[in-house]
C-alpha positions in Angstrom: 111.4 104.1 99.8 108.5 101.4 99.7 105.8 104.6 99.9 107.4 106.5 96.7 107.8 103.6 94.7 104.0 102.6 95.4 103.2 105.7 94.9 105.0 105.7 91.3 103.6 102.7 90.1 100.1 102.8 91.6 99.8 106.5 92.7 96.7 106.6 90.3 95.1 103.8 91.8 94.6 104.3 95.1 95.4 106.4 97.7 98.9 105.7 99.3 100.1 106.3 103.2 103.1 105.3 104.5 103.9 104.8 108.6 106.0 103.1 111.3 105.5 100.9 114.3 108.7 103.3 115.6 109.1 105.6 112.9 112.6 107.1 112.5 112.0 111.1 113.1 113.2 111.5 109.8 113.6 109.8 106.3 117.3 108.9 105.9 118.9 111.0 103.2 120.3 108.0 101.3 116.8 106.9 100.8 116.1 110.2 99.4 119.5 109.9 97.4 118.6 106.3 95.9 115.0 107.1 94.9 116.5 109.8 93.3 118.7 107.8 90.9 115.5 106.4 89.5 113.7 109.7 88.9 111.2 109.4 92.4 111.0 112.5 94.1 110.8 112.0 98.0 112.3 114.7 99.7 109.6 115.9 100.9 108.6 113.1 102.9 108.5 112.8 106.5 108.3 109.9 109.4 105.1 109.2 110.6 104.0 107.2 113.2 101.0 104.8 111.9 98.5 105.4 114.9 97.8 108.7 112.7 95.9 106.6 110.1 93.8 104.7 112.3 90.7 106.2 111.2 91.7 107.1 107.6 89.5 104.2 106.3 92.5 102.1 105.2 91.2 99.5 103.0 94.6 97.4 102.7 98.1 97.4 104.4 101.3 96.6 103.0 104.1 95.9 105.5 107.9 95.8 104.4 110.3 95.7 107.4 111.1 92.8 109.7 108.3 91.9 112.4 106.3 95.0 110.8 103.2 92.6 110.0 103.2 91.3 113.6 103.7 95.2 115.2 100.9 96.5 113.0 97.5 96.5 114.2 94.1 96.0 113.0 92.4 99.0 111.3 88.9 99.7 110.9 87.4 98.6 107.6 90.2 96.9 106.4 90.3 94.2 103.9 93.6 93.2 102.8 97.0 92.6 105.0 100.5 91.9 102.7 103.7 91.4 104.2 106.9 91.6 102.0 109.6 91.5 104.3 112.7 93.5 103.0 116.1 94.2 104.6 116.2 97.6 106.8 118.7 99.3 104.2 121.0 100.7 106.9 121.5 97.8 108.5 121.6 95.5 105.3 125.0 96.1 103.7 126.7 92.8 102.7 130.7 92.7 102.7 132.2 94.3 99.5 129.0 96.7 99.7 128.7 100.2 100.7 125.9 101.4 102.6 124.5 103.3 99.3 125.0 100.0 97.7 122.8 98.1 100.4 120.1 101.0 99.6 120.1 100.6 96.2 119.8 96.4 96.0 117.1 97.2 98.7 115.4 100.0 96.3 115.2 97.6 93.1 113.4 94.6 94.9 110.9 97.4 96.4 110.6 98.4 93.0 110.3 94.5 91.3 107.9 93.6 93.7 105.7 96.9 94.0 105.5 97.1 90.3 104.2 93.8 89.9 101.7 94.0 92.8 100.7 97.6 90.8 100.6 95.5 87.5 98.1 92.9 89.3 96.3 95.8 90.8 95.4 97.6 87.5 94.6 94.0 85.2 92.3 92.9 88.1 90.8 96.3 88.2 90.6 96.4 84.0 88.5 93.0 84.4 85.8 94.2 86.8 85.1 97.0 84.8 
């Protein structure tokens, strides 16, 4: 979810790649379902394990899940490290909630948080020009 909604709100700003530690195999269809619900398009998008982008000249990485900013390693060239640790939505449903539910509370702070970090992004960019 966290690389379609980046990709929404700052797809014009940078180049965006998303990856796991211990990727999944697969990108769970009520992801796909809740993204959806807010017009993002991701089902087309696959599990990838982040080794891949070791030598994509990653300038910045944004972790999201649980001890993800402690798994991640170092890549060449890069600058900036953010961690915005967010509940792994299958495993994040609350009593009274359905699993959908879970994806969809998870979803909107993605979004709240990505949007503003886009938002920064694009005034501090706006600045140095």
């Amino acid at each position: 979810m966290a690389e379609g909604i980046l990709r929404h709100a700052a797809g014009d700003l940078f180049e965006i790649y998303s990856a796991g530690s211990k990727p999944a195999g697969y990108v769970h269809p009520n992801a796909i379902e809740a993204l959806k619900e807010i017009g993002i398009d991701i089902s087309n998008h696959t599990s990838k394990h982040l080794d891949q982008f070791l030598e994509a000249g990653i300038h910045a990485v944004i972790t999201v899940c649980g001890n993800a900013d402690q798994a991640c390693p170092t890549f060449p060239g890069m600058a900036n490290r953010y961690h915005w640790g967010f509940e792994d939505p299958p495993k994040a449903q609350r009593e009274g909630e359905s699993e959908m539910d879970a994806f969809r509370r998870i979803r909107d702070e993605i979004r709240k948080v990505f949007e503003a970090y886009a938002s920064g992004y694009r005034e501090a960019s706006s600045l140095s020009n």
